[in-house]
Structure formats: structure tokens, C-alpha cells
C-alpha positions in Angstrom: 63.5 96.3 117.9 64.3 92.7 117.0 61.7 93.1 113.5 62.0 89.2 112.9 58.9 88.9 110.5 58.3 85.2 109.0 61.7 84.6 107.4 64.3 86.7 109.8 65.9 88.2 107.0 64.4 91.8 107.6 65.8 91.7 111.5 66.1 95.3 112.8 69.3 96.4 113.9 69.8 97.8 117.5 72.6 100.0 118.4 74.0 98.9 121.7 77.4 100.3 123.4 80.3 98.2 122.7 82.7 96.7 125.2 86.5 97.7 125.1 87.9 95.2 123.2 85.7 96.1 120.2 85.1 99.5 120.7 86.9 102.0 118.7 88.5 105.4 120.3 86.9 108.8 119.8 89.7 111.0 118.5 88.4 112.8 115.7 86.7 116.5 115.5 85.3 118.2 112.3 88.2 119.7 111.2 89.5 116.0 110.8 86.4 115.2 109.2 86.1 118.0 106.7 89.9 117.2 106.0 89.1 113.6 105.5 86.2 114.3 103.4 88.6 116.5 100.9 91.3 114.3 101.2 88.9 111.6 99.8 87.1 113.2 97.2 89.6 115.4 95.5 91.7 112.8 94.2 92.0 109.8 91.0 89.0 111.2 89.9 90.3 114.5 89.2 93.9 114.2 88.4 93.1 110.7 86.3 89.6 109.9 85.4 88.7 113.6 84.0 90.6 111.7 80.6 88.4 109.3 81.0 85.4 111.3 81.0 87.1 113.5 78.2 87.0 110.4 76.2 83.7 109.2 77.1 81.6 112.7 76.4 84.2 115.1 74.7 84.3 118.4 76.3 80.4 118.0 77.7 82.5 116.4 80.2 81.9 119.5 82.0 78.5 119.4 82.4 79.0 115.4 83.3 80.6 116.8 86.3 77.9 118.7 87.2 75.1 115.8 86.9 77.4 113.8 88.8 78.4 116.3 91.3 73.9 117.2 91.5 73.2 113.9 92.5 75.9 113.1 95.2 75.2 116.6 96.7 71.7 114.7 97.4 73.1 111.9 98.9 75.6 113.6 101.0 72.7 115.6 102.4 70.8 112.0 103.1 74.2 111.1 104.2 74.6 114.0 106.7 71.1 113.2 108.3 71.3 109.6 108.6 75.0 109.9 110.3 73.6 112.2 112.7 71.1 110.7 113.5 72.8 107.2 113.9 75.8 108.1 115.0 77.5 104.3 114.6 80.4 103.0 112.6 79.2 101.0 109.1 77.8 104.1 107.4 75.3 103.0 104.8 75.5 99.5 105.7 74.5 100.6 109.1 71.8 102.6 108.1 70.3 100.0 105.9 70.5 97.5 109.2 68.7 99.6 111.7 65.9 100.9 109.5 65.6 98.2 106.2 66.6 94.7 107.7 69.4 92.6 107.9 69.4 91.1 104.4 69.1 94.4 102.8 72.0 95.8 105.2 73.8 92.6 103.5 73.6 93.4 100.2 74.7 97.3 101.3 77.4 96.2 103.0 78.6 93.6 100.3 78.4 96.0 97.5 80.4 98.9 100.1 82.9 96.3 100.3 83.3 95.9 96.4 83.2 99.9 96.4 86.0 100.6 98.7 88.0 98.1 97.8 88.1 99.0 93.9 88.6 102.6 94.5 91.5 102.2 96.9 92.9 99.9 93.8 91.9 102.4 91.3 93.4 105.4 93.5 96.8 103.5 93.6 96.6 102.4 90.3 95.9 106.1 89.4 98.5 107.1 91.4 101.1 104.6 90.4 100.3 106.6 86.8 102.0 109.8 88.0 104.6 108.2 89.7 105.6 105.8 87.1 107.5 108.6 85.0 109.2 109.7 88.0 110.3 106.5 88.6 111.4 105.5 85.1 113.8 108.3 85.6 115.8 106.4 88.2 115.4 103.4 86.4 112.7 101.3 87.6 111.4 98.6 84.9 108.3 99.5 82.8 107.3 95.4 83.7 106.5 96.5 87.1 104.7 99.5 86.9 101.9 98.1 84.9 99.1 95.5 85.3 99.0 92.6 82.9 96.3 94.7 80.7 99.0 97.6 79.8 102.0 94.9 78.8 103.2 95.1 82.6 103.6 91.9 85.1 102.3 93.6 88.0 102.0 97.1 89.4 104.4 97.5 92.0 103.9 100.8 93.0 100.6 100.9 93.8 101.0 98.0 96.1 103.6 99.4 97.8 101.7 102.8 98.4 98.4 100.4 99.9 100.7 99.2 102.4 102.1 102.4 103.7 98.9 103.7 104.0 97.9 100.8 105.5 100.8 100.8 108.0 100.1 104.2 108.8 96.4 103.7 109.7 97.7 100.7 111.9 99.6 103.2 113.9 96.7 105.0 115.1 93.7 107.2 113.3 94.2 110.4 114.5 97.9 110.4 114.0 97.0 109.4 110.2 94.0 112.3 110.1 96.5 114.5 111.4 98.9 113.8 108.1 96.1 113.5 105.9 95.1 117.5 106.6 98.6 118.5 105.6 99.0 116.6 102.6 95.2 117.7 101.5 96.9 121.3 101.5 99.4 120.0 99.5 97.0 118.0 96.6 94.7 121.9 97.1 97.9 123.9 96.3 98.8 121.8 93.2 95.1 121.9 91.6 95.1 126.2 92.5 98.2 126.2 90.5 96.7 124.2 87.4 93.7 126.3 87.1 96.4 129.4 86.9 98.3 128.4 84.9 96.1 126.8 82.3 93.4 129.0 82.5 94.9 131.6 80.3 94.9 129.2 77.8 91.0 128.6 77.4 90.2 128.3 74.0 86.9 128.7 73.2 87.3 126.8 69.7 88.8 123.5 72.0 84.5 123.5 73.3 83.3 122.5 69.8 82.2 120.3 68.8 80.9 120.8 72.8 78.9 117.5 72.9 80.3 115.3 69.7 78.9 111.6 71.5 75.3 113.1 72.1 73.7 113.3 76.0 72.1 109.4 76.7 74.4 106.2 76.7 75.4 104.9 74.3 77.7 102.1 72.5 80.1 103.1 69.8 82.0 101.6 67.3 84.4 100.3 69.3 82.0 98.8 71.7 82.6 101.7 74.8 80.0 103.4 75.9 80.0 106.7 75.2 77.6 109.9 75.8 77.7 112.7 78.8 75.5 110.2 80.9 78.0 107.7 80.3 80.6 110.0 81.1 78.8 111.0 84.0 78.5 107.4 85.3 82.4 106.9 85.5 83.3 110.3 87.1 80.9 110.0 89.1 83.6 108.4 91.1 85.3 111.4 91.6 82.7 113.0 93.6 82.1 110.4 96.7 84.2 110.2 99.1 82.2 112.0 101.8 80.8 108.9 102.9 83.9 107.5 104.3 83.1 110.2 106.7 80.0 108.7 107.9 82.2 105.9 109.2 84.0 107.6 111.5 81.0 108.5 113.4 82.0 106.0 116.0 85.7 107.9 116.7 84.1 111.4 116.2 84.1 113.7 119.5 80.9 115.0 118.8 79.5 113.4 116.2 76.1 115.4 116.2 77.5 118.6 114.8 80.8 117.3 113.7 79.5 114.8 110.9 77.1 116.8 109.6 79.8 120.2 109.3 82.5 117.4 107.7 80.3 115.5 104.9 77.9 118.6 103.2 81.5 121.0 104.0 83.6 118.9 102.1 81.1 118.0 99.1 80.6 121.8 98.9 83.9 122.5 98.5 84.8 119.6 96.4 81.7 120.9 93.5 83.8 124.1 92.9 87.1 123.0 93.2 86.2 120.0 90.0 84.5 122.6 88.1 87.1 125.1 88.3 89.8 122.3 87.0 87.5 120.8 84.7 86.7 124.1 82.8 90.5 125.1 82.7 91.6 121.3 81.1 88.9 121.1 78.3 89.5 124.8 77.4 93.1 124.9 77.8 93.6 121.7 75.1 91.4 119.7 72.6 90.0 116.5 74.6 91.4 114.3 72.2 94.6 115.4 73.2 94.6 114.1 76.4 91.5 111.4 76.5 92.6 108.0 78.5 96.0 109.7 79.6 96.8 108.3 82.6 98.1 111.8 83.6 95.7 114.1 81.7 96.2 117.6 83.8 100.2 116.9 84.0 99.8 115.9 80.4 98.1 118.8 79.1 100.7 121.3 81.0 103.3 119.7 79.3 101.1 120.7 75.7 101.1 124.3 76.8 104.6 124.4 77.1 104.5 124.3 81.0 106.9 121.0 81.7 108.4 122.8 85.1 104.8 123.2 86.0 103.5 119.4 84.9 106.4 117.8 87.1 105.7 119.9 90.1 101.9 118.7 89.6 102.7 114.9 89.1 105.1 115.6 92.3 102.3 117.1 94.3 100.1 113.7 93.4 102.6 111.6 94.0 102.6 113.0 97.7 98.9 114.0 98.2 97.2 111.2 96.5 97.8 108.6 99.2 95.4 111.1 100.9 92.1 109.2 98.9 93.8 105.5 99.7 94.4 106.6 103.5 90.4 107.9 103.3 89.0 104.7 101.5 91.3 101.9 103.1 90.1 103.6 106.5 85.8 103.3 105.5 86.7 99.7 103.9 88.4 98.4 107.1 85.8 100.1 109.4 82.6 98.9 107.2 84.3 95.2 107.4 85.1 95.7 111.0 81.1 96.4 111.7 80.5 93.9 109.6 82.4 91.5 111.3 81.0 92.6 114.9 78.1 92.5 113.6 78.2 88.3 112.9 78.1 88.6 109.1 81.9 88.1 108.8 84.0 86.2 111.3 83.9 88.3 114.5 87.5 87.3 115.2 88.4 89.8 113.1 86.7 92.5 114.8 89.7 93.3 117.4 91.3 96.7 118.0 94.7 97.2 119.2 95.9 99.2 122.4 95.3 102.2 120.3 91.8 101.6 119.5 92.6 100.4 115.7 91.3 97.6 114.1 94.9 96.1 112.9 93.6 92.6 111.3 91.0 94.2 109.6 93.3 96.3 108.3 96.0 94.0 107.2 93.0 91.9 105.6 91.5 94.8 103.6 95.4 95.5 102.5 96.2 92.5 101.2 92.7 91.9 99.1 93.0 95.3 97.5 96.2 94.6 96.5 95.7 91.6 94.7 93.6 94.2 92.7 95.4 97.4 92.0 98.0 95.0 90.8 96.4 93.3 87.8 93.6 95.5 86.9 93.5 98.7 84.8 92.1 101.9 86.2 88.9 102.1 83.8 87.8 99.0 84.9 87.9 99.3 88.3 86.1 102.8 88.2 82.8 101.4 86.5 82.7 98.1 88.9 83.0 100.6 91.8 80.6 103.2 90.7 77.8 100.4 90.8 78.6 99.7 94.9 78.6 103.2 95.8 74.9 103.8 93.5 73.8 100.6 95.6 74.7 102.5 98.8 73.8 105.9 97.8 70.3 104.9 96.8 69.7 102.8 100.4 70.7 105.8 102.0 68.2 107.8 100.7 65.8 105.6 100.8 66.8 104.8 104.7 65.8 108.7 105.4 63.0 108.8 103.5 61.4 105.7 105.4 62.5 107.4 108.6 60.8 110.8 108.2 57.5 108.5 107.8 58.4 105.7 110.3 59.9 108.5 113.2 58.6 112.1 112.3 59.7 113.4 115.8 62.6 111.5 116.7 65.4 114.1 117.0 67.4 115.4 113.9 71.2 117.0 114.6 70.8 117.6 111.2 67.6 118.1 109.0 68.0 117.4 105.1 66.0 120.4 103.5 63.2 119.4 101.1 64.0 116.0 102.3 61.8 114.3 99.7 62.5 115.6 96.6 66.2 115.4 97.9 65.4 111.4 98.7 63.6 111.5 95.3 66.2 113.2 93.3 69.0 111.3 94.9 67.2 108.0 94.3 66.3 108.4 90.6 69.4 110.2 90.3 71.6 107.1 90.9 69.6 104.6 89.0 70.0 106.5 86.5 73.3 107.0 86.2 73.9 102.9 87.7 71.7 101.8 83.9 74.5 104.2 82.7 77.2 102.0 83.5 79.0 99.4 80.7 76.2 96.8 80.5 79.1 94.3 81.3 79.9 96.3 84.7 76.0 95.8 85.6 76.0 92.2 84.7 79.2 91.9 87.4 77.6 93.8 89.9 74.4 91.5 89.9 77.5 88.6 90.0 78.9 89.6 92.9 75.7 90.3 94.9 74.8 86.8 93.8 78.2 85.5 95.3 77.4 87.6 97.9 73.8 86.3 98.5 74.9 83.0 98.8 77.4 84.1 101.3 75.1 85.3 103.5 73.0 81.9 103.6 75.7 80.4 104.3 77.3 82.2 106.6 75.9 85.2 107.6 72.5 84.6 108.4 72.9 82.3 111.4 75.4 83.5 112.7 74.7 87.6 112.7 73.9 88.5 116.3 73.2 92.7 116.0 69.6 92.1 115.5 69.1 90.0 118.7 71.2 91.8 120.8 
């Protein structure tokens, strides 16, 4: 299955058992998974960016969360099939390898490593915003809770939550799933006791105008782009997460059931718990209220005269939120790690401890995404983000699309229903909502796949070994 063709850069992937030293230990079942999944999704995007999209589309942010929440329900269903099917570690960079070619699988895997890494810096940075206040209390300087772009030298706090999250995925990956399920229950609890408590402050009048910035993209006064697509497009970030799932396949017990029950349970769940929050914030207080807050759902508690109930939700984020980092930092250190086997990055950094972890992958991921939630604001690093995950999310359903033509019978754990219009959807879908982005967040993207091109000439190209194994 070496696929060479005249140039080499569409070499086929083949999946080949690892030795010891660079294999990682199966420890996970689905409830990890599903736990994981949750713990990923439900997160920054809820508790922080819902301002954003507030700001961006007015109260149609509602239905922005559905079109986003649509279109990664079709990918998580590509997702679900491909993971099963190819039960490996690297997720869509993986998928991309074995059935599109190596160069393409580059491009994945370069923009999955700009995706994970901005969203583990826009989780801390997100939740750095809830604990900040907290903080301030006891007397910790303004200076060092904010990036350079908000009057701050650096954001302390969100570096310092990367590295215990980091340290505690070190220790070993089921002890940190194991954490990760409690403090999911924890973030769930919190967001159940928003929806009660606000919901009995809907106010039909805070829905009108219901759509004041119109449906497409596009550019306002003030140059941001605004609309519900554009809206769409940046909370879309707060629906993926399930495909940090997909790279765990490797340390999953039975990865044939279990991935499948972990990525389409947890997206399910996810949909209704954002829609339930999302209709209780834009009813309970007029969006302008509470557009760009870097605590809107604390925030608007606070409005309905509910402070006790705002500090035990910033609380509650402050402990569950390292739940999203813990689920990013773990795909971003295992899609490098592949990566790395693989010959594309240096393969001395593909080594796992004595507890099966990849520790200098780890480290390495931790100290890049640091540099990041440090100096940049959240905004930012959401849209930059966005446009890696649509990168991956399209490949994917592409990859199953190609494979239901290429391999008809070849065996299916699980089988995406109406697999083409799902493919079709979810491909259209995420172009759509990538030419939704900031145009300056697109020209970036094409940047740093340019970088990365370059890259992979010189480096990766002769030296990636996965295809001629």
C-alpha cells in the first residue's frame, strides 16, 4: 500500500503494530471516552465565547449554535466511522495518511497542530477570565492576568493551569481520564444551575431585534465581521472537541464499539446542553449587556440580581474548565506524537515513559502553547483555530466518502447513515462556515500552511518512513 505515484507526495499510509518503546498503553473504555468527549466540548466555548457570538449576531446567536452544532454533528458521524474503522492514534491526520497521501496528511496534521494548540491557549486564556476576579480578591496584580492586548504583561494564570494539566497527563492517561469524569460532573452541575436560575428570567422583548446584523458575513463599521454566519464561524469552536476522542483510539480497550459510543454520545449530548444555556442567556438579558464579556453567563447572573449564584458558576469553571485543556493538550501531544513516529517531525520525540505516556511530547506541546495563551486575546485565537479544525473536519469527510467508493465491503464497526449527504453536508458545511471567518484569519491560515509546506520539503518529505514501512 506504498501508493508512490510520480512525485511520492501521495504515499499511502500503512498501519503496522508498534514496538514497546513507541507504543502507547490501552487503558481507556467508553465511559472515559464519552467523559472525555464532554469534558472537551462543553467548555470556553460556552461559558466565554457565547459573548462573543452575542456580539457577532445579537440574539440569532441561537440559531448560530445550531448551524454550528448541524454541521459538526456531520463530521462527528464521519468522525465515528473513520475511528472505527482505523482504529490508530493521529485522528484526522491519520485518516488523511492512509486513504489521501502523505502530503495531504501533512497539511491535516499541520493545521491540527495550529488547532489544538490555539484552543488549549484560548481555553486557558478563557479560563484565566473567570479566575482573574477570584484572584484579584487575594490580591494578585491586574499586570499579570492579562496578555499585552488587554493592558496586561503576560497572562499568568493561564500558563500556570497548561502546566498542571500538563503535569497531570505526564502522570499517566487513565489516572487523568479518571479526574477528568469527575470534574465534567462538576462543569454539568454548574451549567444545570444556570439554566434554573436564569430561565425564569426569559424575556421575550430581550429576542428583538432577533437578528439586528442580518444572516451572511459581513464587515461593519468597525471593521468586525458580523452576521449569524459570522457568528456561527467563531462558536463553532465550542462544538468540537469530539475529535480529540478519535485520538485515543490507540489506548482505547475496544476501540470498535468504544469510539464510536464516545464521539456521536458526547456530540449528542453537548447539542442540547448549548441550546438549553444559549436560550436561557439571550432571554434572561439583552445581548448587548453582556457581548465580549470575558465571563458572560457569570456576568449576566450578576444582572439578575443572582451574585451568590455567579460566584459559585465562575467557581465551578475555575475547577471544571481545565477539563477542555486536559482534553486538547492530550489530542495535540498525541497528533504530534504520530506525527513524530511517523518521520514528519523528529522521531526522537516520539518516546513514552514507563507508563506508556508520551512525556517529551508533552512538555513540548506545553511549552509552545504557552507562549500563546500568554500574549494573545481569546477572540483571536478562536477564529485562527476554527480554520484548522474546518481543514480537518472537511478531510475527514472527504476520507469516508473516498472510502465507501474505494472499499465498499471492507468492514464498518460503525456505519455513518446517509453517508453521502452526511459527507456532502459536512463538507459544504465547513467551507462555508471556513469563507465565514475574518478575511485576516483566512489569509493566516493560508500563512501557516505555507510555513508549513515548506516544512515538509524540507524536512518531512525525506525523512517520513510510515508510507514505506
Amino acid at each position: 500500500m506504498s501508493g508512490k505515484g510520480a512525485t511520492g507526495l501521495f504515499r499511502l499510509k500503512t498501519i503496522v503494530e508498534q514496538p514497546p518503546g513507541r507504543r502507547l498503553a490501552r487503558t481507556l473504555s467508553w465511559p472515559h471516552l464519552v467523559a472525555l468527549g464532554v469534558g472537551a466540548i462543553v467548555g470556553t466555548g460556552i461559558l466565554t465565547l457565547i459573548g462573543v457570538g452575542a456580539d457577532r449576531a445579537g440574539p440569532a446567536v441561537i440559531l448560530s449554535f445550531v448551524v454550528a452544532g448541524a454541521i459538526c454533528a456531520c463530521a462527528a458521524l464521519a468522525y465515528a466511522e473513520m475511528a472505527t474503522m482505523i482504529p490508530a492514534s493521529g485522528s484526522a491526520y491519520t485518516y488523511s495518511y492512509v486513504v489521501l497521501g502523505e502530503v495531504i496528511a501533512w497539511v491535516i496534521g499541520w493545521s491540527l497542530i495550529l488547532e489544538y494548540s490555539l484552543v488549549v491557549s484560548a481555553v486557558a486564556v478563557g479560563w484565566s477570565g473567570y479566575a482573574a476576579p477570584l484572584l484579584a480578591s487575594l490580591g494578585f496584580p491586574a499586570s499579570l492576568a492579562n496578555g499585552p492586548s488587554l493592558g496586561g504583561v503576560v497572562n499568568v494564570p493561564a500558563i500556570g493551569i497548561i502546566w498542571v494539566v500538563a503535569g497531570l497527563l505526564m502522570l499517566g492517561t487513565r489516572e487523568s481520564a479518571t479526574l477528568n469524569a469527575v470534574l465534567v460532573i462538576v462543569k454539568l452541575i454548574a451549567l444545570a444551575v444556570f439554566v434554573a436560575v436564569a430561565l425564569p428570567h426569559f424575556d421575550a422583548a430581550n429576542l428583538h431585534p432577533f437578528a439586528p446584523f442580518g444572516f451572511a458575513r459581513h464587515i461593519g463599521a468597525d471593521g468586525t465581521a458580523r452576521g449569524m454566519m459570522a457568528a456561527a464561524a467563531i462558536i463553532f469552536f465550542a462544538f468540537y472537541g469530539f475529535d480529540a476522542i478519535s485520538t485515543a483510539a490507540e489506548e482505547t480497550k475496544n476501540p470498535g464499539r468504544d469510539l464510536a459510543i464516545g464521539i456521536v454520545g458526547s456530540m449528542l449530548a453537548c447539542v442540547v446542553i448549548y441550546m438549553l444555556v444559549a436560550v436561557a442567556a439571550v432571554g434572561a438579558l439583552g445581548f448587548a449587556r453582556f457581548a465580549d464579556s470575558p465571563e458572560p453567563l457569570a456576568l449576566i447572573l450578576r444582572e439578575i440580581g443572582r451574585p451568590g449564584v455567579a460566584n459559585f458558576l465562575a467557581v465551578s469553571a475555575v475547577i471544571a474548565l481545565p477539563t477542555v485543556l486536559l482534553g486538547f493538550l492530550y489530542g495535540q501531544s498525541r497528533i504530534f506524537f504520530v506525527m513524530a513516529r511517523d518521520g514528519l517531525l523528529p522521531r526522537t520525540l516520539a518516546k513514552v515513559s514507563a507508563r506508556g505516556t508520551p512525556v517529551r511530547i508533552t512538555i513540548l506541546t506545553a511549552v509552545l502553547v504557552s507562549v500563546i495563551a500568554g500574549l494573545m486575546p481569546i477572540d483571536a485565537i478562536a477564529a485562527l483555530a476554527n480554520a484548522g479544525t474546518l481543514a480537518a473536519f472537511t478531510a475527514v469527510c472527504v476520507c469516508m466518502l473516498v472510502m465507501r467508493r474505494r472499499a465498499p465491503d471492507r468492514e464498518r464497526p460503525f456505519r455513518t447513515p446517509a453517508a453521502t449527504l452526511v459527507g456532502t453536508i459536512g463538507i459544504v458545511g465547513c467551507l462555508y462556515l471556513f469563507f465565514s471567518l475574518p478575511p485576516r484569519t483566512e489569509l493566516y491560515f493560508l500563512i501557516w500552511n505555507g510555513v508549513g509546506l515548506i516544512v515538509y520539503a524540507a524536512w518531512g518529505r525525506g525523512r517520513a518512513t510510515a508510507a514505506r514501512q
